[in-house]
C-alpha positions in Angstrom: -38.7 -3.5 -28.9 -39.7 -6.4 -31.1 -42.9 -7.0 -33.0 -44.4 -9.6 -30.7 -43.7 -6.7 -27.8 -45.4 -4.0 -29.7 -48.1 -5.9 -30.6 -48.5 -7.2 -27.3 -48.8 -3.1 -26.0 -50.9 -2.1 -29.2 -53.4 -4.8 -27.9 -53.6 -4.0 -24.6 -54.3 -0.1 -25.4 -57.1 -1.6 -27.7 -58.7 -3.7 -25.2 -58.9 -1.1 -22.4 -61.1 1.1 -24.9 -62.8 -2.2 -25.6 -63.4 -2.6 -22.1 -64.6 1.2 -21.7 -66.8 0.7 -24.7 -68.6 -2.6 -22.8 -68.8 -0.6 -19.9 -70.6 2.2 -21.8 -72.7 -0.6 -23.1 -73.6 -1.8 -20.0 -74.4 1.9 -18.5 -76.6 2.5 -21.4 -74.5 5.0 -22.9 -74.4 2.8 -25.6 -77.4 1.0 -27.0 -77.9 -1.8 -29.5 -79.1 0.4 -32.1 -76.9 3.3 -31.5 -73.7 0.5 -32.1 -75.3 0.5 -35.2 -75.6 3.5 -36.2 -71.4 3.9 -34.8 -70.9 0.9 -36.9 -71.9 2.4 -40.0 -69.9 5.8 -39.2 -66.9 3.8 -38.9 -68.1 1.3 -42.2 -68.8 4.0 -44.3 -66.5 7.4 -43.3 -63.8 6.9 -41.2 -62.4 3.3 -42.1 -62.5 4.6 -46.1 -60.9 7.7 -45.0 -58.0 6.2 -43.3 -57.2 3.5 -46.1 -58.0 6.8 -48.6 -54.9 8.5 -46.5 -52.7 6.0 -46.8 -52.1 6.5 -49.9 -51.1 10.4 -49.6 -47.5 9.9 -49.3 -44.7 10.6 -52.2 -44.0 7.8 -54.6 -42.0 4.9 -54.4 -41.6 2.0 -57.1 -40.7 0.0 -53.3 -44.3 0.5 -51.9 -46.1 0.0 -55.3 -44.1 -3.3 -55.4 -44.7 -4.1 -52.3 -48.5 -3.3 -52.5 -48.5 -5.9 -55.2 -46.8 -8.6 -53.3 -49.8 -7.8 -50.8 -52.3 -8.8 -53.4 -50.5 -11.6 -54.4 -49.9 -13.0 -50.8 -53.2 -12.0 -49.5 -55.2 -14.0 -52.4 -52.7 -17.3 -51.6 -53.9 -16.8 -47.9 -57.7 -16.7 -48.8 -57.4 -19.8 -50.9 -56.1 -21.6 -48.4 -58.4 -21.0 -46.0 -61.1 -21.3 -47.8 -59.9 -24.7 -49.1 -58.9 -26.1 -45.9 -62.0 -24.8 -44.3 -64.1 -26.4 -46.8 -62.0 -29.4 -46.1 -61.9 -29.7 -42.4 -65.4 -28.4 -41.2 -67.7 -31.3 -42.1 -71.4 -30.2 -44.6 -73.1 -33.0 -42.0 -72.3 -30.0 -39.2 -75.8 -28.6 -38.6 -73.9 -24.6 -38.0 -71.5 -25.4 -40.8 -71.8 -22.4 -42.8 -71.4 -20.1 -39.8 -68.3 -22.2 -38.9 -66.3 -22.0 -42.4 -67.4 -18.4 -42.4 -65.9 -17.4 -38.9 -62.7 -19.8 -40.2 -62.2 -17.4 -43.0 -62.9 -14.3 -42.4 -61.5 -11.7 -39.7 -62.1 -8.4 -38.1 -59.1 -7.0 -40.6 -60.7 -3.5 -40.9 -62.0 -2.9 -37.4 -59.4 -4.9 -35.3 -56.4 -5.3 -38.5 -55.8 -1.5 -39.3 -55.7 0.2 -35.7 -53.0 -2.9 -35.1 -51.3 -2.5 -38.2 -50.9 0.7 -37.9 -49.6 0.9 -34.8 -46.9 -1.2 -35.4 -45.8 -0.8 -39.2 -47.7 3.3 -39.3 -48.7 4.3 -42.9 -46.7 1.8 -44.9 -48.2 -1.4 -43.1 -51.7 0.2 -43.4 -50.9 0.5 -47.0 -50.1 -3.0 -47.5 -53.5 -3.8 -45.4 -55.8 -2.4 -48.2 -54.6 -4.7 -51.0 -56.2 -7.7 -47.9 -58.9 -5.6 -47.1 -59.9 -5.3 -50.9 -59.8 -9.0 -51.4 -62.1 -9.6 -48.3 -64.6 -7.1 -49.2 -64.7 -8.9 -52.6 -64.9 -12.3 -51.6 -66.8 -11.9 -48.7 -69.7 -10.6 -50.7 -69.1 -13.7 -53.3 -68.0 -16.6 -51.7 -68.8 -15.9 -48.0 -72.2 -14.5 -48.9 -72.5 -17.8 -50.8 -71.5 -19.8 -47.7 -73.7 -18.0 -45.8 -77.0 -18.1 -47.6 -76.0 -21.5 -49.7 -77.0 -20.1 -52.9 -75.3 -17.8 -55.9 -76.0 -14.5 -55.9 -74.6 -12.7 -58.6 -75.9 -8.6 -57.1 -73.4 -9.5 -54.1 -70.5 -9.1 -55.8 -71.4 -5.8 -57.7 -72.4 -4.7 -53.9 -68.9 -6.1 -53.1 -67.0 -3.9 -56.4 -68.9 -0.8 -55.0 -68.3 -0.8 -50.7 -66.5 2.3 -50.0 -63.3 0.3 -48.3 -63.4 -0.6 -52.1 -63.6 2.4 -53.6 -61.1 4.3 -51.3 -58.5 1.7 -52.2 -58.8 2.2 -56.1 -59.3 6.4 -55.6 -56.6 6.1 -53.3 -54.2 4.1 -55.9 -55.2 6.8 -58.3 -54.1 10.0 -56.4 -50.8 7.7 -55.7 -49.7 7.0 -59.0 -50.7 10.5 -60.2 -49.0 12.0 -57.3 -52.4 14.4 -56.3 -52.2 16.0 -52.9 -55.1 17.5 -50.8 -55.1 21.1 -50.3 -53.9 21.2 -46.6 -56.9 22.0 -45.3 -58.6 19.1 -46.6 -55.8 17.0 -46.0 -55.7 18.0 -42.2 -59.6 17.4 -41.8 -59.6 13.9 -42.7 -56.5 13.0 -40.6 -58.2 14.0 -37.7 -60.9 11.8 -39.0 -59.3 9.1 -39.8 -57.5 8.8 -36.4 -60.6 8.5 -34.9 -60.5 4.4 -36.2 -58.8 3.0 -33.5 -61.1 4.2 -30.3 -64.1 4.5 -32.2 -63.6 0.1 -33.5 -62.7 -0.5 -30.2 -66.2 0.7 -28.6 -67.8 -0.7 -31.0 -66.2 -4.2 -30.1 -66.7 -3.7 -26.6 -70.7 -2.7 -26.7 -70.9 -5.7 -29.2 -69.2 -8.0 -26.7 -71.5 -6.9 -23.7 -74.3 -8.4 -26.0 -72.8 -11.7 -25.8 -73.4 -14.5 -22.5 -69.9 -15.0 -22.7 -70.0 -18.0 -20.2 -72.9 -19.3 -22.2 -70.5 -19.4 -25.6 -68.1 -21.4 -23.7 -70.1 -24.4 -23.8 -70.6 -24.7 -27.2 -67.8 -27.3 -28.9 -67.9 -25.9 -31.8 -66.8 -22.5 -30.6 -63.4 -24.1 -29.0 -62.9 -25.2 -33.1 -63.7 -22.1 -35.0 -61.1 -20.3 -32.5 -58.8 -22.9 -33.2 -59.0 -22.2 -37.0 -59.6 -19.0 -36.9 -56.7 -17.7 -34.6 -54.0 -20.0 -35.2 -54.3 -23.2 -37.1 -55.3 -21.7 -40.9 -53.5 -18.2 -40.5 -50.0 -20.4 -39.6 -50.6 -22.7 -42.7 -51.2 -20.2 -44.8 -47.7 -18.1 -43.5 -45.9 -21.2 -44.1 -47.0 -21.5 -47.7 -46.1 -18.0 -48.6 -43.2 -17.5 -46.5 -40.3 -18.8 -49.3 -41.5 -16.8 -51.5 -39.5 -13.6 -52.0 -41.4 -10.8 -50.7 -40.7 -8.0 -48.5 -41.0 -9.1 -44.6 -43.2 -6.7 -43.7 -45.5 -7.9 -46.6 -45.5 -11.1 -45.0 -46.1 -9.9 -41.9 -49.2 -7.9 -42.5 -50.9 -10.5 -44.0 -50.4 -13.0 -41.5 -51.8 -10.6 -38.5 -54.6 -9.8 -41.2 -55.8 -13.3 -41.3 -54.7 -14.0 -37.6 -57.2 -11.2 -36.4 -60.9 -12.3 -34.8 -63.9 -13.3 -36.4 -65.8 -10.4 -38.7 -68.7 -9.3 -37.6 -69.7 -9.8 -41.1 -70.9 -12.9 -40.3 -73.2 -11.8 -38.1 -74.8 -9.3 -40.2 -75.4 -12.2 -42.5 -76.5 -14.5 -40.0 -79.3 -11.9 -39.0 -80.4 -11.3 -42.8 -80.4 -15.5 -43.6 -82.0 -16.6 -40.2 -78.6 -18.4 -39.2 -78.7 -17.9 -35.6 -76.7 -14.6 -35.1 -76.0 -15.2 -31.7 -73.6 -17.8 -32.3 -71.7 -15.5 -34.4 -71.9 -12.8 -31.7 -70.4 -15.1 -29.4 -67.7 -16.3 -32.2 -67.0 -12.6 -32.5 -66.3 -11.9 -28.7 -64.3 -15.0 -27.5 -62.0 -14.8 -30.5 -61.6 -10.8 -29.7 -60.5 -12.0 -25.9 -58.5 -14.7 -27.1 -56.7 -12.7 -29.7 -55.1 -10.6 -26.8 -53.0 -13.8 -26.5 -52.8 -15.4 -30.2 -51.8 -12.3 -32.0 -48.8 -11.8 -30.1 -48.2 -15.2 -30.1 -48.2 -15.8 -33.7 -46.5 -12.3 -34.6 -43.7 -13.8 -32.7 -43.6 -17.0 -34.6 -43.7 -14.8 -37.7 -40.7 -13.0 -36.6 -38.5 -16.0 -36.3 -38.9 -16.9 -40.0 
């Protein structure tokens, strides 16, 4: 089965516990504030856990090298969509911010790992942290910058210091030392961390039932940020990095990373800078829908370079 296959059946799983978490949503099984509070679980336990995990295997001078190429690729993709978003998506735009935003940055933890990771397992995941490191630093640098349209210098300690963060660097530790959990330890966070996938997926759906879908459709602007977002910035930046000579799968994880939907980041940030949050929301939930067909789209275009 080829990757554009897989990924096609890894999304479909995902959105049918996407649709069971709307449907909760919409029952009341799942409020506003209690997405919240699941949010955070996922934030702050499990998606640090699984990342943490990854990184529990034996040694190999091929994944460490590969980890690096990750780091390296990952920060090319970032400065080119932050250039070309800067470039393309006009200042005189009066939701300008929340549009270069959206452009940038995706759902890599929430929507990236579960996908990743069921297509590539462990290794794949492995090579996700080195992207998710680099968003969690610049999105509390230069997005939070974008976002309020001022310098904040506390961001970026807050940035150094989320647990995705820390769980990469602990993680690299216990790798290049070689420490293993004690068994039981080991065993309790596994069933932990492969809670990720249906836990991100309700999440997603009770977020979406929030949104007037038909309502987002109207807006222009929406119709460019998925453009962007989906497959215009994430295909530039694969074609920049695609001579260069690193491992496939390296390529390839980076490329579905940036390919993914719109963060929800953004509209956590909207709601603290008084940015109109709802347009994020709606961002969020028509480029999660639309990614059921993009990501498989553009995995397969991937796959024939």
């Amino acid at each position: 089965m080829g990757a554009g296959a897989v990924i096609l059946k890894q999304i479909v799983i995902m959105f049918i516990i996407l649709l069971i978490g709307l449907w909760c949503s919409l029952k009341g099984l799942i409020t506003k504030e209690g997405n919240k509070q699941l949010s955070k679980v996922a934030l702050y336990i499990v998606n640090p856990l699984l990342i943490f995990m990854s990184y529990q295997s034996e040694y190999s001078s091929r994944l460490l090298k590969g980890l690096l190429w990750s780091f390296l690729l990952s920060g090319i993709s970032f400065g080119v969509m932050i250039a070309l978003s800067t470039l393309i998506i006009s200042k005189k735009r009066p939701e300008h911010s929340l549009e270069r935003f959206s452009a940038v940055y995706s759902n890599c933890g929430f929507i990236g790992i579960p996908l990743i990771r069921g297509i590539y397992g462990d290794e794949g995941v492995l090579y996700l942290t080195a992207y998710i490191t680099l968003f969690n630093i610049l999105v509390w640098t230069h997005g939070y910058i974008t976002m309020k349209e001022s310098r904040d210098f506390k961001s970026f300690i807050k940035a150094a210091t989320s647990p995705s963060v820390i769980a990469v660097f602990v993680g690299l530790l216990f790798y290049l030392t070689q420490i293993r959990l004690p068994d039981i330890l080991s065993t309790s966070f596994e069933y932990i961390k492969d809670m990720n996938t249906p836990l991100a997926m309700l999440i997603a759906g009770s977020a979406a039932a929030q949104t007037n879908v038909l309502k987002a459709l109207k807006n222009k602007g929406l119709y460019m940020v998925c453009a962007y977002k989906l497959l215009i910035l994430p295909i530039v930046a694969f074609a920049l990095v695609h001579f260069l000579p690193a491992p496939h799968m390296v390529k390839m994880v980076v490329l579905i990373a940036s390919a993914c939907p719109v963060a929800t980041t953004g509209t956590m940030f909207a709601i603290q800078f008084d940015k109109n949050p709802e347009r994020c929301s709606e961002f969020f939930a028509v480029t999660t829908l639309l990614s059921g067909v993009t990501l498989p789209l553009v995995t397969m275009l991937g796959e024939m370079f």
